[in-house]
N, C-alpha and C positions, 0 to 999 in steps of 0.2 A: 562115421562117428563124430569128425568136426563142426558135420552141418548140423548134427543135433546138438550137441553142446552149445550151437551158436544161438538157435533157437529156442533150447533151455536159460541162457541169458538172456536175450532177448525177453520172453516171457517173464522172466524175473524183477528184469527194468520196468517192465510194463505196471506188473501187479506194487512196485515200490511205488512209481511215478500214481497210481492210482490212488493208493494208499494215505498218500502227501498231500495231494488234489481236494478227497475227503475229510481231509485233517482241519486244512484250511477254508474250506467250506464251513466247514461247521463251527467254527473259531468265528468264523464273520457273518455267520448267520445269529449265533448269539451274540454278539456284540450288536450287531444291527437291532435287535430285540431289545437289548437292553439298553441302545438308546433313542429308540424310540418311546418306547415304555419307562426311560427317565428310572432305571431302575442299574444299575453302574456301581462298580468302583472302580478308581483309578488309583491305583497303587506307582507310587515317587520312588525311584532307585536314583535317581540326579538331580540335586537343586543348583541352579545357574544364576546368582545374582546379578545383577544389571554391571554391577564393579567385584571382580574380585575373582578367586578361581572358582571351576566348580567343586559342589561338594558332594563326596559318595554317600549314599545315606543308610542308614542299616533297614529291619525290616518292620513294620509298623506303621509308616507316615500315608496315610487313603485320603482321599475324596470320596464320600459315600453316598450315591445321589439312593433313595428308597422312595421315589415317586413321589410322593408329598413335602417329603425333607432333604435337609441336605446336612452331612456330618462331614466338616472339615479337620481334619490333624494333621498340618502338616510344619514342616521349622522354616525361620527365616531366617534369609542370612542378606544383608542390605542396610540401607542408607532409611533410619528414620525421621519424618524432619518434624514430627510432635512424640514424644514419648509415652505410651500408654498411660493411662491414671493410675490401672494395680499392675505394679512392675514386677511380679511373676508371669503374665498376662504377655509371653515372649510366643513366638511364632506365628500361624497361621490355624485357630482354634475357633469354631465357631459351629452354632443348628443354625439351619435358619429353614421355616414353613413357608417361609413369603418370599417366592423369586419368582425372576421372568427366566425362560427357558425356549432357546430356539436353536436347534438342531437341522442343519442342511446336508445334503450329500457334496461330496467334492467331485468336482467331475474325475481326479483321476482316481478315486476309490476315495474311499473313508467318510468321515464327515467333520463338522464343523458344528461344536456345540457353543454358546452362549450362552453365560448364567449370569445375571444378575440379582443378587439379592436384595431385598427392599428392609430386611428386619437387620443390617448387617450395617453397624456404622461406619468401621473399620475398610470391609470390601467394597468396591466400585464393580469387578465383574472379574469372571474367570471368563477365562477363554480356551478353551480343547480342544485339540486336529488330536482324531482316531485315524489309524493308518488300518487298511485291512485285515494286517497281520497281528491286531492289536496294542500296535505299539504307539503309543501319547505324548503330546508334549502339553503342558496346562503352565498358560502364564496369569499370575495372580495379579490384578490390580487395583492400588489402592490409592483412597485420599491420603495416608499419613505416611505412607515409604514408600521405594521404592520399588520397581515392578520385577517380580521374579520369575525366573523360570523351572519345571520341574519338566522332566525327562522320567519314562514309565511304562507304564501297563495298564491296558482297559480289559474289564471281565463282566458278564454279568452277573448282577448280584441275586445270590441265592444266600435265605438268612439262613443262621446258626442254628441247627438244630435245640433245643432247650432242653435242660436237662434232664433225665426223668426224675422224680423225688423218692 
């Protein structure tokens, strides 16, 4: 009776470790999809400024690549060394249609995205490490502050259903 209980756990561990295996498969197969296909969000849960501690963020703050465009919201916290013109005009807010984009694999998984936007006077470039578990780090850098960093989540982006009327 020991030896089958042991074998019934055994089989147990087998079917969980399976389980997990598939989980995470499929987490880094749509991630890989969606950055190759430039079609992403990366959702902020930690902003890291270059001075200062970091900050926990609530839920809301994305980077939303949709293949042609790019939807940034996310908050700054750092060192300005020109002050915006419209001073509501606070954080990291921006579309932009015109960027460079170049995504590499990492050798030891994930990849490495590069965005550059051209319609953004503000941004100089983002920079993204996708880890294969989906987990990101995107550090923003600019002509007029300081370079920050955000701590997060990569998904691919699937849009909102619309409403029916």
């Amino acid at each position: 009776m020991k030896q089958y209980n042991n074998v019934i756990a055994k089989l147990l561990l087998l079917a969980i470790a399976a389980c997990f295996a598939l989980t995470v498969s499929a987490q880094s197969g749509g991630i890989k999809e969606g950055i190759t296909s430039k079609t992403f969000v990366f959702r902020a849960q930690t902003a890291n400024p270059s001075a200062g501690p970091a900050q926990q963020l609530s839920a809301g703050y994305e980077l939303v690549l949709k293949g042609a465009s790019i939807d940034a919201y996310l908050p700054y916290y750092g060192r300005a060394y020109s002050p915006p013109v419209d001073p509501t005009a606070s954080g990291i807010k921006f579309m932009s249609q015109n960027f460079e984009y170049n995504a590499t694999e990492r050798k030891g998984g994930g990849w490495e995205v590069v965005i550059r936007p051209k319609d953004v006077t503000d941004i100089r470039e983002l920079l993204l490490t996708v880890f294969d578990n989906g987990s990101a780090t995107l550090v923003v850098n600019s002509d007029r502050r300081s370079p920050i960093t955000f701590n997060g989540s990569v998904q691919a982006y699937t849009p909102k259903p619309k409403a029916a009327k």
